[in-house]
N, C-alpha and C positions, 0 to 999 in steps of 0.2 A: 414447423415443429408440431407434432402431435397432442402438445397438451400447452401449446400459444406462447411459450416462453422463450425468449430470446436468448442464445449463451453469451453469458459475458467471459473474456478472454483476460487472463492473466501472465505478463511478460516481464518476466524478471528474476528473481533471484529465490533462490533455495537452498535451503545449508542444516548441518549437525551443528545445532547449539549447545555448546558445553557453558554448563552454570557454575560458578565459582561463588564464595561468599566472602569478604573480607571485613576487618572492623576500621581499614581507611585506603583511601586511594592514596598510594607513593608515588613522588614527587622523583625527577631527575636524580640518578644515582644513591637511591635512596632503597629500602628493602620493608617490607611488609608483608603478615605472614595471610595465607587466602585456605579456603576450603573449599575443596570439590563438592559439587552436590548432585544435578541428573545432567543428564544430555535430553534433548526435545528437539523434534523437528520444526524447523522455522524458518528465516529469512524473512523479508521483508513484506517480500510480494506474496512469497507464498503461502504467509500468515493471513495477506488478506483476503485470499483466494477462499481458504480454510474459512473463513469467517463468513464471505459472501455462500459458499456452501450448506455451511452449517445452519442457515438463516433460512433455506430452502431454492437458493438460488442456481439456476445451471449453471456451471461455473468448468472454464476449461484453463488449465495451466504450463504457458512453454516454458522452457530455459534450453541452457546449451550445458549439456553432463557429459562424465564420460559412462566406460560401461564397466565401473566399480558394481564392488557388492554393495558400498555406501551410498551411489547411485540408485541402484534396486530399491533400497531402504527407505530415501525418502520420495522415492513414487510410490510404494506400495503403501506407504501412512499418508501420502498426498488421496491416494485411490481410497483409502480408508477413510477418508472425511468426504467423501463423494466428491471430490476434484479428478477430474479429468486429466489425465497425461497422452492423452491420443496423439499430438502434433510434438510431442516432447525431440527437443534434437541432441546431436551426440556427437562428441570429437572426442577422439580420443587423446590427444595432448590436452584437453581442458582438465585443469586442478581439481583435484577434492573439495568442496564447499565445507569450508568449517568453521564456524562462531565462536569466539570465545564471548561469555559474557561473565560479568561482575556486578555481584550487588553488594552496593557500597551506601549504607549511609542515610537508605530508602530514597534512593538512585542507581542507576546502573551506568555501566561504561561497556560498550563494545569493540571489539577488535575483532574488524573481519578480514577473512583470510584472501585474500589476490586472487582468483580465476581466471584471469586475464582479459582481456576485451577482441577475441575472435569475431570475425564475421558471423551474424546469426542468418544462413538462408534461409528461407523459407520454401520449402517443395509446395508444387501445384495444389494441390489437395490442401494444406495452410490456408494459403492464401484467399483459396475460395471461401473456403470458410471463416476467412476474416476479413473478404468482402461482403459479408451479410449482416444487415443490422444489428444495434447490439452495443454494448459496452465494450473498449480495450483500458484496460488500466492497468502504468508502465511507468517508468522513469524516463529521464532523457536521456541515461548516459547507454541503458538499453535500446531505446531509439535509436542510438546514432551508430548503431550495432547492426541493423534489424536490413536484410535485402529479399528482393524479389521481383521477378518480372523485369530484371534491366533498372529496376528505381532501387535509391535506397537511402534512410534516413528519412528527412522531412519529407522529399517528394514521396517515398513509399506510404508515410504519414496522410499526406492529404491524398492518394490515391485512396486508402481506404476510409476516409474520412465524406469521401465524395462516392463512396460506396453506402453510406450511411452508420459507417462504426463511429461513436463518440467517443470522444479520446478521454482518457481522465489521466491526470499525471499527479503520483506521490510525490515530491520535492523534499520531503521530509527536512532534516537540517542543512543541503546546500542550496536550497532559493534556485537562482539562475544568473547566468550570466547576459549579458545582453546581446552576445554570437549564439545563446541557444534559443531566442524567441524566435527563430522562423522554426522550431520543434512546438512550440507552445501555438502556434496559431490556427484558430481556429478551435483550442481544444475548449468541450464543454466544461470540464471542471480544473482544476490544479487547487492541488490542496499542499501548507506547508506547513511546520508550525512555528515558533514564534523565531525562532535562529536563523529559518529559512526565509521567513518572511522578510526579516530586517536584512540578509542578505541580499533580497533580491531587489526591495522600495524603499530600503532606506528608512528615515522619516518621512516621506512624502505623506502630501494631506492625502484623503478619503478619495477628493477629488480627481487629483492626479491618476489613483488608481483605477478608477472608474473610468477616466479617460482612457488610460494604455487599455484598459478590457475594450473596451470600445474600437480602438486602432487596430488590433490585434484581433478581434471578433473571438474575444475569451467569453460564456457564458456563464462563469460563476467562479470565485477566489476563493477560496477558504482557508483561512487562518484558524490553527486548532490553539488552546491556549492551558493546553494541561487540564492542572483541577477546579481553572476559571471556566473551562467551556470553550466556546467556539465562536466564532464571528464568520459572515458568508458577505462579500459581493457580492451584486448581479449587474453591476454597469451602471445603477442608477443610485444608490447606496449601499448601506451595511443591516445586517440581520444578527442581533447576537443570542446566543442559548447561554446562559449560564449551567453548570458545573453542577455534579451531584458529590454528595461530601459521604466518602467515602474511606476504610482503613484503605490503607498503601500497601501492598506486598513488594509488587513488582512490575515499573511500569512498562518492560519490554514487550511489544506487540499493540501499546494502545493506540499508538496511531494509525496501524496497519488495521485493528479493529475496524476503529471508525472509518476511513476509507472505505473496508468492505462492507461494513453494514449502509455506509449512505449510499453509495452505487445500488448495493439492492434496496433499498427504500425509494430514491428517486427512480428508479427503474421503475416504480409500480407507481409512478403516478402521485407521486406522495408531494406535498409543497414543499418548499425551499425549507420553513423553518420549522415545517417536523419532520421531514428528512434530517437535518442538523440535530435536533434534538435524539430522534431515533437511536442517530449515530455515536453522538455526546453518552446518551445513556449507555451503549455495546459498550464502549472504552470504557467509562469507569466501572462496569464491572467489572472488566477485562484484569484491573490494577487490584483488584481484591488476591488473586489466587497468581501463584507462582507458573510461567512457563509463557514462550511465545506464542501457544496457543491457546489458551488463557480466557481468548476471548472468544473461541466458538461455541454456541449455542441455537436452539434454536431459535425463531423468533417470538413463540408463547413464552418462552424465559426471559427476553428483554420487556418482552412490555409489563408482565409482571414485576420485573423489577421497576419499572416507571411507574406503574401504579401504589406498590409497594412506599414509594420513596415521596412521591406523591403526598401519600395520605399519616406520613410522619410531619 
C-alpha cells in the first residue's frame, strides 16, 4: 500500500434503519401507540465499518444485496463515509435489508428483517485480497456463509488466517455455541457483551476462560459491559476500563462503535488497555446523539472527548 496501511475488511450486514419512538414496549397481544422518526443507514457490521472509516482507517465492506435502488443507497452512504464496496456481491433473489428499530424507555429493541442465508462466493480478485494482511471483522453466522477456492466456512477461515488476515468476530448478544468454536479458532479477538458472554461461559471462573483461549489459540476476549465499560482477556487474565458517564440518547450502534474503533486502535500498535479504553471512549459518545451512525468520527474528536472527560 502506498501510504503503509493495511485494509481492514468488513463482512456482514447492512440495512435501512427505520426509527420508531414509543413510551412502552407491548407485551403478547397487547397494543401500544409508536412514533415514526428517521430511517439511517446501518446494520451491524456496517456501522462498524463506518466507524473504523471515519477514525481514518482503510476500511473495505462486503455483503451479499440485490440490485435494488435501496441497494444503491446504502453503498453510496457506505462510499460516503469512505467505506469501500469494491468486492460488494449481488443475488438477485437476496431480500431488501431493512431495520426496524424502537426506542423505548432509553432502550431500544430491534427487529431485523430475514435476508436469507445464501452462499456468499467470493471471485478471485476477493480473495486475493483477503489473502493479504490485515484485519477481517465478521460474525459466524456470515462465516458459515462465506466460499472460495473449493473451501468454505472454517477451512476458508484458516486459509486466510494462514494468509496472515486476523480474524476479529462481533458475537454481540448470541455468544456461541460449542459446534461454532472450530469458526472461533485461532481468531485474534471476539468480542461480546454481557448477554453474549453469559451465553457462551456461563458462570465459569476467569480461569477456565483463559484456558479455552489457550485450547483454542484465541488471542484476546472482550466482554463490553455497557455504561460499566469493558473487560479484555489475553489468556493469562483480565484488563477492565471503566465507563464514561454520559446522557443516553440512544444506544444503537454502540457496540459496533467500539468494535471499529478498537480494530483501528490495535491495528496501530496501540496496547490492550488503551486500545479498550480508546474504544470504551468511541461507544459512549456514540450513545449521546440519535442514529446507528452515531458514532463516526474522527479520531482528533475521540481523544478530545477523553481529555475533555478526563479533566472533569
Amino acid at each position: 500500500m502506498a501510504d503503509g496501511q493495511e485494509t481492514a475488511f468488513f463482512i456482514g450486514d447492512v440495512a435501512l434503519d427505520d426509527y420508531y419512538t414509543a413510551g412502552r414496549w407491548p407485551g403478547l397481544a397487547d397494543k401500544a401507540y409508536i412514533r415514526e422518526s428517521k430511517s439511517y443507514v446501518g446494520g451491524m457490521i456496517a456501522n462498524a465499518a463506518s466507524v473504523h472509516a471515519g477514525l481514518g482507517g482503510r476500511t473495505e465492506f462486503i455483503s451479499l444485496l440485490n440490485h435494488s435502488d435501496l441497494s444503491r443507497r446504502l453503498c453510496d452512504e457506505l462510499n460516503r463515509l469512505d467505506v469501500a464496496t469494491t468486492h460488494m456481491l449481488y443475488d438477485a433473489d437476496t431480500a431488501n435489508s431493512h431495520n426496524m428499530i424502537f426506542l423505548v424507555g432509553g432502550e431500544h429493541v430491534v427487529l431485523i428483517g430475514e435476508t436469507g442465508n445464501a452462499p456468499m462466493q467470493l471471485p478471485a480478485p476477493t480473495l486475493e485480497a483477503l489473502r493479504r494482511p490485515g484485519y477481517l471483522y465478521t460474525t459466524i453466522s456470515r462465516s458459515k456463509r462465506l466460499r472460495g477456492a473449493g473451501l468454505a466456512g472454517a477451512e476458508l477461515l484458516a486459509d486466510l488466517r494462514a494468509h496472515g488476515r486476523k480474524l476479529v468476530f462481533d458475537l454481540d448478544v448470541d455468544g456461541f455455541a460449542p459446534a461454532d468454536v472450530a469458526y472461533l479458532r485461532g481468531a485474534d479477538v471476539v468480542i461480546m457483551n454481557e448477554i453474549g458472554f453469559g451465553l457462551a461461559f456461563g458462570t465459569i471462573e476467569l480461569s477456565a476462560i483463559n484456558d479455552w483461549m489457550r485450547e483454542h489459540e484465541v488471542r484476546v476476549v472482550i466482554r463490553t459491559l455497557a455504561a460499566a465499560g469493558a473487560e479484555t482477556y489475553d489468556g493469562s487474565g483480565v484488563v477492565k476500563v471503566a465507563g464514561y458517564d454520559v446522557p443516553v440518547v440512544d444506544v444503537t450502534g454502540a457496540g459496533d462503535t467500539f468494535g471499529g474503533a478498537f480494530v483501528y486502535a490495535i491495528a496501530r500498535d496501540a496496547d490492550l488497555a488503551s486500545a479498550l479504553d480508546f474504544a470504551v471512549a468511541a461507544a459512549s459518545r456514540a450513545v449521546m446523539s440519535e442514529g446507528p451512525q452515531s458514532g463516526v468520527a474522527p479520531r482528533a474528536v475521540i481523544e478530545q472527548f477523553r481529555a475533555d472527560k478526563a479533566a472533569r
